[in-house]
C-alpha atoms as one frame of an Amber mdcrd trajectory, in Angstrom:
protein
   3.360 -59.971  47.972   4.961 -62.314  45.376   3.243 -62.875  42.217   3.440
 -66.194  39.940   1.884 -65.937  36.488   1.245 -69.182  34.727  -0.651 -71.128
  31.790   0.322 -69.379  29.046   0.823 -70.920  25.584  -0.035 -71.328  21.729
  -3.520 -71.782  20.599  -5.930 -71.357  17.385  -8.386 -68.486  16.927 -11.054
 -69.481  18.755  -9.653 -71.379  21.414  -9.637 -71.324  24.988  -6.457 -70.818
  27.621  -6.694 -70.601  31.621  -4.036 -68.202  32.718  -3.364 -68.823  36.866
  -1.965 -66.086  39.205  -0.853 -67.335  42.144   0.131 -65.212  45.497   2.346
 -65.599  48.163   3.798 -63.374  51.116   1.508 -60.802  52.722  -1.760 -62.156
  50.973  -3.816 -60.303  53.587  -3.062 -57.140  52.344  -4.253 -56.982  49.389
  -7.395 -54.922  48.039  -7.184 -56.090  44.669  -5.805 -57.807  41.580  -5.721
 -57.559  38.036  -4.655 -58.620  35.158  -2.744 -56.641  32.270  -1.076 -57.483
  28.694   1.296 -55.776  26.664   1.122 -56.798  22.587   3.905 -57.010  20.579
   5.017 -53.419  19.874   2.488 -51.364  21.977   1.774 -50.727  25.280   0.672
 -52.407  28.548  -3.094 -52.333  29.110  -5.469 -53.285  31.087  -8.096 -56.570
  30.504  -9.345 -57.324  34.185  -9.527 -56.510  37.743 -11.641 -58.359  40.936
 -11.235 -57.002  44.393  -9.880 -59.608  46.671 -12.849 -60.051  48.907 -16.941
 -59.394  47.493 -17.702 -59.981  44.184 -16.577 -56.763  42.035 -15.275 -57.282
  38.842 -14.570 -54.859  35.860 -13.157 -55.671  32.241 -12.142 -54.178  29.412
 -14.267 -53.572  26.431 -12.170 -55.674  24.301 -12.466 -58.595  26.483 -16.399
 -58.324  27.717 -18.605 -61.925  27.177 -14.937 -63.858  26.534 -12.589 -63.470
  28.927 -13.927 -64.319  32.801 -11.719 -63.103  36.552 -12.356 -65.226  39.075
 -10.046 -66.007  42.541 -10.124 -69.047  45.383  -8.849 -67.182  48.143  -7.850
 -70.626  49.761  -5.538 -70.997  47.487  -4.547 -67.388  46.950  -4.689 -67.606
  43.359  -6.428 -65.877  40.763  -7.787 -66.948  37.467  -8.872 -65.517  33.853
 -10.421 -67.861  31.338 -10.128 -66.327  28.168 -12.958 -68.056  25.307 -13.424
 -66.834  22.021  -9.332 -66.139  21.603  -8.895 -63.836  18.629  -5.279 -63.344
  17.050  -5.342 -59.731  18.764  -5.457 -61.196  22.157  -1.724 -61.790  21.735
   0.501 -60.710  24.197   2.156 -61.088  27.248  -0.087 -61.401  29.906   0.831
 -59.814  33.803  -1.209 -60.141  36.791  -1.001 -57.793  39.528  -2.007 -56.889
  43.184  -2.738 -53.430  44.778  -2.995 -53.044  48.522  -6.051 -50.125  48.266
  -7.033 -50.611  44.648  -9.182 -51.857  42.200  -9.225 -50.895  38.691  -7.878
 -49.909  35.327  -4.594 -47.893  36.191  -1.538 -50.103  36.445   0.235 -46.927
  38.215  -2.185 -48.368  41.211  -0.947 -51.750  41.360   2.265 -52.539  44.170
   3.363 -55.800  43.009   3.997 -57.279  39.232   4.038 -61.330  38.350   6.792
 -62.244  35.227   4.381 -62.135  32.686   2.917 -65.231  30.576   3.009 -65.259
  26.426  -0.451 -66.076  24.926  -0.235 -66.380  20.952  -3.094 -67.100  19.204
  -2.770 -67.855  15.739  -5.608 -67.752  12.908
């Protein structure tokens, strides 16, 4: 599975971006996809996951009432529409896909997209 990450950009505290995901290659096999960011200077973690098929979704705290996963599994793409952007929501932004998982561990995930900037400035 090939992963695309797009929509990235620069926006005011406050704002609203749509990042897009899209997949390609052996779409069938995948249980589940999430997305994950890495600030400036820290870590990668995690801000969303959906399973591929049904309606499961999880988020992290930080993100809970702002951000929103969604997918069109015509068009093998998945979505997060992040509301409410706060300056702390900067980061580079990486979606990924798991052939028997759905969660918070990115040591679960098979396949990585490039990664999309989001700075928010206040």
């Amino acid at each position: 599975v090939q992963l695309q990450a797009s929509g990235g950009g620069l926006v005011q505290a406050g704002g609203s971006l749509r990042l897009s995901c899209a997949a390609s290659g052996r779409t069938f096999s995948m249980d589940g996809m999430g997305w994950f960011r890495q600030p400036p200077g820290k870590e990668r973690e995690f801000v969303a996951a959906i399973r591929w098929s049904g309606d499961s979704t999880s988020y992290a705290d930080s993100v809970k009432g702002r951000f929103t996963i969604s997918r069109d599994n015509a068009k093998n793409t998945m979505y997060l529409q992040m509301n409410m952007l706060k300056p702390e929501d900067t980061a580079v932004y990486y979606c990924a896909s798991s052939a028997w998982y759905t969660g918070e561990d990115p040591r679960s995930y098979d396949n990585w997209g490039q990664g999309t900037l989001v700075t928010v400035s206040s």
